[in-house]
TIKOL-115168 format. One line per field, with one value per residue (C-alpha): residue number from 1; x, y negated, z; chain. Coordinates in nm, 3 decimals, m for minus. Last residue first. Example, Ala and Ser with C-alpha at 12.3 -4.5 7.8 and 13.67 -1.06 7.14 Angstrom:
<pts>
resi <- c(2:1) $
X <- c(1.367:1.230) $
Y <- c(0.106:0.450) $
Z <- c(0.714:0.780) $
chain <- c(A:A) $
</pts>
This chain:
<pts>
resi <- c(413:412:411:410:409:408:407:406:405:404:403:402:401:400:399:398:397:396:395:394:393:392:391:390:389:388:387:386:385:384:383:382:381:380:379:378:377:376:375:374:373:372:371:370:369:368:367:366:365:364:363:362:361:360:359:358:357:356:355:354:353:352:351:350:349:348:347:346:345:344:343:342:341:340:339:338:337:336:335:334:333:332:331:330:329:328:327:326:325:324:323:322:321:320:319:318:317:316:315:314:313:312:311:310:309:308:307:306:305:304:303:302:301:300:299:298:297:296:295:294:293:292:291:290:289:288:287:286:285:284:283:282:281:280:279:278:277:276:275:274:273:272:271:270:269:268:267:266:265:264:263:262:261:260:259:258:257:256:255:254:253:252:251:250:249:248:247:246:245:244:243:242:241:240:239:238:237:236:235:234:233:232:231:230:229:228:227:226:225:224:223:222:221:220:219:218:217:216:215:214:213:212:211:210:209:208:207:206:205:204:203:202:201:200:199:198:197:196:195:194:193:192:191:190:189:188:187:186:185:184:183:182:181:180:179:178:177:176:175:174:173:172:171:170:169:168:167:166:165:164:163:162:161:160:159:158:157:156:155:154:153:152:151:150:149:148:147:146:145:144:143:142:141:140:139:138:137:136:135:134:133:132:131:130:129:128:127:126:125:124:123:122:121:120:119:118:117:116:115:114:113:112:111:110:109:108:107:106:105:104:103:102:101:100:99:98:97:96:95:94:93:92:91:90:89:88:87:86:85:84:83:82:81:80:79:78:77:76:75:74:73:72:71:70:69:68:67:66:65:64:63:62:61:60:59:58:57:56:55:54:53:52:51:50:49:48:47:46:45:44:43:42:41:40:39:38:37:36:35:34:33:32:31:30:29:28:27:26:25:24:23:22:21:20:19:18:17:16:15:14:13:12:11:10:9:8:7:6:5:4:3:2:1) $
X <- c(13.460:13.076:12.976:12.754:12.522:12.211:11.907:11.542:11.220:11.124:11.314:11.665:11.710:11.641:11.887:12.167:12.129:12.197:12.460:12.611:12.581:12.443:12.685:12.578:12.560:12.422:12.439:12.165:12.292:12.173:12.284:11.953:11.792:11.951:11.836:11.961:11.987:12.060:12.119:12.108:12.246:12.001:11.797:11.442:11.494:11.627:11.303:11.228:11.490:11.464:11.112:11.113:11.421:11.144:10.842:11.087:11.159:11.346:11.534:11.622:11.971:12.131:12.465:12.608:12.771:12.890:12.895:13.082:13.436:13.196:13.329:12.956:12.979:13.020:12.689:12.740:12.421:12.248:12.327:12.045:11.830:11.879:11.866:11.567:11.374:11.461:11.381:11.032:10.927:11.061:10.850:10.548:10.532:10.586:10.302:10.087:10.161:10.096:9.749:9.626:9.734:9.522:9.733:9.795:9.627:9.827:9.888:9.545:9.491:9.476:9.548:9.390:9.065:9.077:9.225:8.884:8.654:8.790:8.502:8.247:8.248:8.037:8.062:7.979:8.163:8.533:8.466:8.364:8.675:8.901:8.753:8.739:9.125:9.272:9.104:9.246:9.627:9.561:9.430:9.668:9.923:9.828:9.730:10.028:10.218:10.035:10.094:10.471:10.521:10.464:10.804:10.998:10.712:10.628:10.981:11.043:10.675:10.784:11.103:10.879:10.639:10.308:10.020:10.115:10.139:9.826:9.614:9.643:9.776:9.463:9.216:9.425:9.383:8.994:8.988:9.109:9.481:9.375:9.669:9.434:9.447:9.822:9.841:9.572:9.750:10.099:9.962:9.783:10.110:10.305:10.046:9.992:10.367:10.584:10.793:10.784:10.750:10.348:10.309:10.505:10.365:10.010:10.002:9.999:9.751:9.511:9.577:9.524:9.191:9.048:9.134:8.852:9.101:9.472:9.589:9.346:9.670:9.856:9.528:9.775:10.112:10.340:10.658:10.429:10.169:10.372:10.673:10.468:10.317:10.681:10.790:10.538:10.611:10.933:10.885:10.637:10.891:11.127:10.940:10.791:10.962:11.167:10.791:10.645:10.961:10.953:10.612:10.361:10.579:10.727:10.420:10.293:10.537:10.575:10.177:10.259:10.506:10.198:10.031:10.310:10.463:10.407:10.292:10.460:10.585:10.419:10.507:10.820:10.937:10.991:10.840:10.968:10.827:10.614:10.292:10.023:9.703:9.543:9.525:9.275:8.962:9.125:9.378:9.056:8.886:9.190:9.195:8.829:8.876:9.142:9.042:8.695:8.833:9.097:8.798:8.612:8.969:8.980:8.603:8.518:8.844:8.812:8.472:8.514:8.792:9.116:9.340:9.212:9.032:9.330:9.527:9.302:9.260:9.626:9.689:9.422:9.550:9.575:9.660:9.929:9.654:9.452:9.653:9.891:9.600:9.327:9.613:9.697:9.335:9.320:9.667:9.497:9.618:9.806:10.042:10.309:10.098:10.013:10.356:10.425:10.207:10.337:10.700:10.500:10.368:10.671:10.728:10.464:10.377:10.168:9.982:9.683:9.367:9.236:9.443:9.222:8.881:9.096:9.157:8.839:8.707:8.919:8.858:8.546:8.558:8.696:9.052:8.976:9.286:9.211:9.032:9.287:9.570:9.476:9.458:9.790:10.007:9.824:9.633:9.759:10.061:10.025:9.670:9.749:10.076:9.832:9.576:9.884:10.019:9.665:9.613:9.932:9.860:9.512:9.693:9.969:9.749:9.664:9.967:10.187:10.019:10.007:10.359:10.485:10.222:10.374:10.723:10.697:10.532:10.818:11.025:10.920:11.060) $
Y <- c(m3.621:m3.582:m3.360:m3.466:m3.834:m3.639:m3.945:m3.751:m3.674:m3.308:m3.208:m3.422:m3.212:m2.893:m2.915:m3.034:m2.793:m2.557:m2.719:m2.721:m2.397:m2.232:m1.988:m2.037:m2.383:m2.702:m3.009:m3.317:m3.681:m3.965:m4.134:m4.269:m3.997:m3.723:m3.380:m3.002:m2.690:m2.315:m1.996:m2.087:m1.819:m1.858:m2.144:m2.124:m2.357:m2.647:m2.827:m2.748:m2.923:m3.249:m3.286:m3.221:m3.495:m3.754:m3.674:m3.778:m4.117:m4.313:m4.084:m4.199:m4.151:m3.756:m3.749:m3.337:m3.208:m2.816:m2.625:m2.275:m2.451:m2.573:m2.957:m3.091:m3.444:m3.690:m3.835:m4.215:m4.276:m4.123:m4.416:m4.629:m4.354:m4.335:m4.610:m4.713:m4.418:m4.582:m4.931:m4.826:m4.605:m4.900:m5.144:m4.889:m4.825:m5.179:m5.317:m5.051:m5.187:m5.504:m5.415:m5.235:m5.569:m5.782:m5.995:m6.351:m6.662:m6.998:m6.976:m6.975:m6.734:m6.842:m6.561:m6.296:m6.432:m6.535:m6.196:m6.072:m6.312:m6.287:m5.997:m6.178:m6.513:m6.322:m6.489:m6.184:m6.333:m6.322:m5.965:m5.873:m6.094:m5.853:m5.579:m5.605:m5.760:m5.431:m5.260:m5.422:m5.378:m4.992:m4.888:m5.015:m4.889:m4.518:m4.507:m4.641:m4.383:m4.120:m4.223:m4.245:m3.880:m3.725:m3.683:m3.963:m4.186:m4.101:m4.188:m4.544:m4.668:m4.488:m4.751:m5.060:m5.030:m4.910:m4.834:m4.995:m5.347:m5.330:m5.235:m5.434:m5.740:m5.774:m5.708:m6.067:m6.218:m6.153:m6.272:m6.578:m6.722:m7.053:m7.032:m6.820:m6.591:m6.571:m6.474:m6.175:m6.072:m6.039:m5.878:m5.579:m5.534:m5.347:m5.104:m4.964:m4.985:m5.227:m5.160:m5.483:m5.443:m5.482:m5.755:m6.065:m6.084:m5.914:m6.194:m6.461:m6.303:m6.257:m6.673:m6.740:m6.575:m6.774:m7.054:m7.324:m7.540:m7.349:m7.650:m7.451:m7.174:m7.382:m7.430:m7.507:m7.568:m7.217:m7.235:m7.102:m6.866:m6.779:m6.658:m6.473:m6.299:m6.242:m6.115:m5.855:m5.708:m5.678:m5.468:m5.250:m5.239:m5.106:m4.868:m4.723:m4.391:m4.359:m4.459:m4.148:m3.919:m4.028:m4.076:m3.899:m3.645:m3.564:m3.624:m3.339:m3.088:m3.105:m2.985:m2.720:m2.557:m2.383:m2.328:m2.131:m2.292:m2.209:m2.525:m2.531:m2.932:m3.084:m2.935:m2.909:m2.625:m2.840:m2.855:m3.048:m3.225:m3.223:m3.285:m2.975:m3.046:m3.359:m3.703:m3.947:m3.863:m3.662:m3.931:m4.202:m3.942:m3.951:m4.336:m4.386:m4.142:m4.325:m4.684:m4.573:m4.407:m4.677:m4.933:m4.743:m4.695:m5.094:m5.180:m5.025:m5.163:m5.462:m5.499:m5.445:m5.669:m5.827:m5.792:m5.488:m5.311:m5.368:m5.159:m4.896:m4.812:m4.861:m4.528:m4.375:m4.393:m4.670:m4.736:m4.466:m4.177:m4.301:m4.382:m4.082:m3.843:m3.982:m3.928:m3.573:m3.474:m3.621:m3.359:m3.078:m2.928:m2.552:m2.560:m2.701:m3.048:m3.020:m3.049:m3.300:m3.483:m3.432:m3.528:m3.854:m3.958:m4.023:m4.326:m4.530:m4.396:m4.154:m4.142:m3.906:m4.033:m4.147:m3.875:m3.588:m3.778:m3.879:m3.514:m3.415:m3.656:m3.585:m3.251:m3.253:m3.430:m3.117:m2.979:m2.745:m2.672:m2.962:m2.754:m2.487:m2.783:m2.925:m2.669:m2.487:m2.731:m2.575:m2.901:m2.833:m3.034:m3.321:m3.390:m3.404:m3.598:m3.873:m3.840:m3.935:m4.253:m4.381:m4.342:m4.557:m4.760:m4.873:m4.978:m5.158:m5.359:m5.645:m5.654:m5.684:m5.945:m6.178:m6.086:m6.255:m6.539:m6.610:m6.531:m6.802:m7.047:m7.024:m7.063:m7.407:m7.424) $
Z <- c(14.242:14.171:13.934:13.609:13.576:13.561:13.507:13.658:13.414:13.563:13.190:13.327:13.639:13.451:13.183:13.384:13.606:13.365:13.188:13.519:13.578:13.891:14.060:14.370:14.607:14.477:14.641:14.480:14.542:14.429:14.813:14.916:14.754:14.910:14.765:14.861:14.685:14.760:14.602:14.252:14.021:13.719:13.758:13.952:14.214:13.954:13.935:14.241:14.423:14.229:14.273:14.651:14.662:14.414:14.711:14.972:14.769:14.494:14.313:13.955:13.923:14.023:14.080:14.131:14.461:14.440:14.740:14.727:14.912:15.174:15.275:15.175:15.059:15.363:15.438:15.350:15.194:15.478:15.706:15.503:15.534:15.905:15.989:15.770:15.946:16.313:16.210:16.076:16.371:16.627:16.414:16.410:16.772:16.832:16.619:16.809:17.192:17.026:16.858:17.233:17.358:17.168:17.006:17.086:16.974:17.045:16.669:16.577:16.322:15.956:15.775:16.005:15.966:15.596:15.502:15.664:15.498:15.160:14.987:15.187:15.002:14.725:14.395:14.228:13.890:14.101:14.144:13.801:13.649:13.883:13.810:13.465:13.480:13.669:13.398:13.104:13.261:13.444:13.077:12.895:13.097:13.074:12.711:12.593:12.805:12.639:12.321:12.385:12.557:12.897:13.017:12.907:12.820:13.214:13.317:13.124:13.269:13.594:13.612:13.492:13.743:13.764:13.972:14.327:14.146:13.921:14.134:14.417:14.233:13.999:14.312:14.447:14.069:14.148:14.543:14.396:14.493:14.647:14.894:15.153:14.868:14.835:15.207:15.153:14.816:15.031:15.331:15.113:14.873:15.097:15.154:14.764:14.688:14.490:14.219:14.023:13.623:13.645:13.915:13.802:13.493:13.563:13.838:13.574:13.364:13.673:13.730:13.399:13.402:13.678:13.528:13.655:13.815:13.794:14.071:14.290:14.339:14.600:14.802:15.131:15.003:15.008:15.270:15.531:15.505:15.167:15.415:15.631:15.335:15.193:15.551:15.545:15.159:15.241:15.478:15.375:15.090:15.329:15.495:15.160:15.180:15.531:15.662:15.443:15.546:15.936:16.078:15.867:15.713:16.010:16.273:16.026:16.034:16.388:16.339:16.098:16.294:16.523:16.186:16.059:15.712:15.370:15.228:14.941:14.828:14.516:14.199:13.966:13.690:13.433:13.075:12.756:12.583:12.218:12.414:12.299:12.089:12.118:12.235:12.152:12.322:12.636:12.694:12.679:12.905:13.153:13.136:13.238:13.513:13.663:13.659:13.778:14.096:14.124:14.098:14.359:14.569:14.575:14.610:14.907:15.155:14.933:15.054:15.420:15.490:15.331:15.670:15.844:15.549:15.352:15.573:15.638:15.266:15.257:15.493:15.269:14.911:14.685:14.340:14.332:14.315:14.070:13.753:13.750:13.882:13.591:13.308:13.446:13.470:13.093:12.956:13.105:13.459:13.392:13.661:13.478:13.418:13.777:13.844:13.598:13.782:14.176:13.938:13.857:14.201:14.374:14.131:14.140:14.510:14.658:15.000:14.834:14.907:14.527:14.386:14.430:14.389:14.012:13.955:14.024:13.719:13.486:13.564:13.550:13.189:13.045:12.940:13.204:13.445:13.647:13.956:14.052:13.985:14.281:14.562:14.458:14.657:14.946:15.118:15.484:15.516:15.267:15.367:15.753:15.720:15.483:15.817:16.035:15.817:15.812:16.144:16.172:15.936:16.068:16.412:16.272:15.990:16.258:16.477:16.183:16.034:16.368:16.420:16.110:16.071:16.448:16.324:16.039:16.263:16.504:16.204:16.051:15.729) $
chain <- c(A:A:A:A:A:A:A:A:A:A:A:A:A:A:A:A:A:A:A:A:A:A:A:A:A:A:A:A:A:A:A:A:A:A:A:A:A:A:A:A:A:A:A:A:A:A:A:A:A:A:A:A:A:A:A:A:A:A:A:A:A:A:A:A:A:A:A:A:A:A:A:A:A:A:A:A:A:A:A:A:A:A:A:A:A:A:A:A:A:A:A:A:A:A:A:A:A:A:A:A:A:A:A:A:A:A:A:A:A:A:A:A:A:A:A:A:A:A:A:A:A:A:A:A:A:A:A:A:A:A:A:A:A:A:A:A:A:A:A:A:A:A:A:A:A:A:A:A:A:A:A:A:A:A:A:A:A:A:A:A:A:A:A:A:A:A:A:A:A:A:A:A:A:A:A:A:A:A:A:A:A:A:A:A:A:A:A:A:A:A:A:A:A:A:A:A:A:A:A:A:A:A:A:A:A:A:A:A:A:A:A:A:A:A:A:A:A:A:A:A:A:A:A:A:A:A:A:A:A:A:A:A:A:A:A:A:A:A:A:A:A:A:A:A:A:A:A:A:A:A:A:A:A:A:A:A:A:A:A:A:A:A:A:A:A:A:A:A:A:A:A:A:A:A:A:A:A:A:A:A:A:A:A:A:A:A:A:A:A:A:A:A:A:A:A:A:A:A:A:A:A:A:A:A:A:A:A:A:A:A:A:A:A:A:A:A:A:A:A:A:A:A:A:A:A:A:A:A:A:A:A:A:A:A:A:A:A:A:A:A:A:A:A:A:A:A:A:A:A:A:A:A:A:A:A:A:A:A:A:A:A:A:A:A:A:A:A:A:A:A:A:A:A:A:A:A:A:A:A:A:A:A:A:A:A:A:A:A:A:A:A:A:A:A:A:A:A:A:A:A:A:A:A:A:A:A:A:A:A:A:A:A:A) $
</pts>
């Protein structure tokens, strides 16, 4: 492998998407801190196709992942939300949201900017009417007390607030699948034959079927998988099978597959993934049918930049901002797994499984906010942790970590 043309597809990449991810990062801090957590579920309370409807505009911008995006669902679920706004949110919101809208609009261009959150919009809604249609009557689980975070802040601590969210907990989130997800599109650039994918001939279909595979049990976010589809199209990959990967990966994953059957039920989960799987096709077959060249012309650009080329400056100065951002919240997640447990004689430390984000620690805690005897509680992710002090039971906490859909493996020793 040649690595200086490895860290040139590497830096190119980065340089492209830094700027539009940043913005992206700060409008997503904006919408988290100044939305009240009451905002949504005020207009999907109506077991109605509005709702199904607002709930998938709702979702379409929200930064959410896979799996952060389930207990934000359940939430709504508690606060009143019917059983199709919940659909349309699950399938929506993890799709895409509007630090990815950016991102594909700088490497994949204008049209997959448009068409992605148009097909999540569609995606969604058409699932939440198809839950509507053929579900009815009340779930047979059980409820949690979860939601998305209060904001009940002072504006002049709103702002830190903000640069928090934006640059720290969303980064700490999918920083390492962003990641990931760069070096494997550097890695394709290289490694991967030129027009790898035109051995499939006139199998467009195969090729979405194929992706499906590899796509649906993966858990990868809506940004992370932008630089991988654009260096699989300039491979041969079509812009169809690429529309395939961005919705399909971000919207499901095996892990919230198991979760939302947990908490939502079996017919409901049906529903869910077979409507994210035929849909992601439609699109996908629609888009390859257009024919239009214009959909691939940005990840074309930026895929095959002359190596000689460097980045505009403002673009560097941005890649570094976001590499230093990125190293910094992987630190310190990666250190937080060996936080001592708390020394206080009144703390109690329980393992929790299943927590995979900021969003899944704000889950945990209010799920069990409202036990008897809790005076405090605290989530780590990184190290399954949740420390309880009061005179909480453990069969209590038990019980409430396990209805908002998370694994309770009991006291730590």
């Amino acid at each position: 492998m040649d690595m200086q043309s490895f860290f040139v597809s590497l830096l190119n990449v980065v340089c492209e998407m830094s700027p539009y991810l940043l913005l992206g990062f700060f409008i997503a801090g904006v919408l988290h801190v100044f939305v009240p957590r009451n905002f949504y579920s005020k207009y999907l309370s109506r077991d109605n196709k509005l709702s199904v409807l607002w709930a998938a505009l709702m979702g379409v911008p929200l930064p959410l992942c896979s799996c952060g995006v389930i207990p934000t669902a359940i939430g709504l679920k508690n606060g009143g939300a019917s059983k199709g706004a919940i659909a349309s949110f699950l399938i929506a919101t993890p799709q895409t949201g509007v630090d990815s809208i950016l991102a594909t609009f700088s490497l994949m261009g204008l049209g997959f900017a448009i068409v992605r959150p148009v097909a999540a919009l569609i995606t969604g809604v058409c699932g939440g009417l198809l839950v509507n249609r053929f579900i009815n009557g009340k779930d047979d689980v059980d409820s949690c007390q979860i939601a998305t975070d209060e904001v009940c802040r002072t504006i002049s601590g709103r702002f830190g607030q903000v640069l928090k969210y934006a640059y720290y907990d969303m980064i700490r989130d999918i920083g390492l699948r962003l990641v990931i997800g760069l070096v494997v599109a550097a890695l394709i650039q290289v490694v991967v034959p030129d027009e790898f994918f035109l051995g499939f001939g006139s199998q467009p279909l195969l090729q979405m079927l194929v992706i499906l595979v590899v796509a649906v049990p993966m858990y990868i976010c809506s940004t992370g998988s932008i630089p991988v589809a654009a260096a699989l199209m300039m491979k041969g990959l079509s812009p169809g099978a690429a529309l395939v990967m961005l919705i399909a990966g971000p919207a499901v994953n095996l892990a919230s597959i198991l979760v939302v059957q947990k908490s939502m039920g079996r017919r409901f989960t049906s529903i869910y993934l077979l409507t994210i799987v035929s849909f992601s096709i439609f699109f996908g077959l629609i888009l390859n049918a257009s024919g239009i060249e214009f959909y691939s012309a940005g990840s074309r650009d930026v895929c095959c930049a002359v190596a000689d080329a460097m980045p505009a400056p403002f673009k560097l100065v941005c890649a570094t901002v976001l590499t230093l951002l990125i190293i910094y919240a992987l630190m310190m997640k990666f250190f937080s797994r060996f936080t001592k447990a708390s020394q206080d004689p009144d703390a109690v430390v329980y393992r929790v499984e299943d927590m995979h984000c900021s969003h899944c620690e704000a889950a945990v805690v209010r799920a069990v906010e409202n036990v008897a005897g809790l005076k405090s509680a605290k989530a780590n992710a990184s190290a399954n942790t949740l420390t309880i002090k009061g005179s909480a039971t453990e069969d209590d906490i038990r019980a409430a970590v396990e209805g908002a859909g998370y694994t309770f493996k009991g006291r730590m020793s």
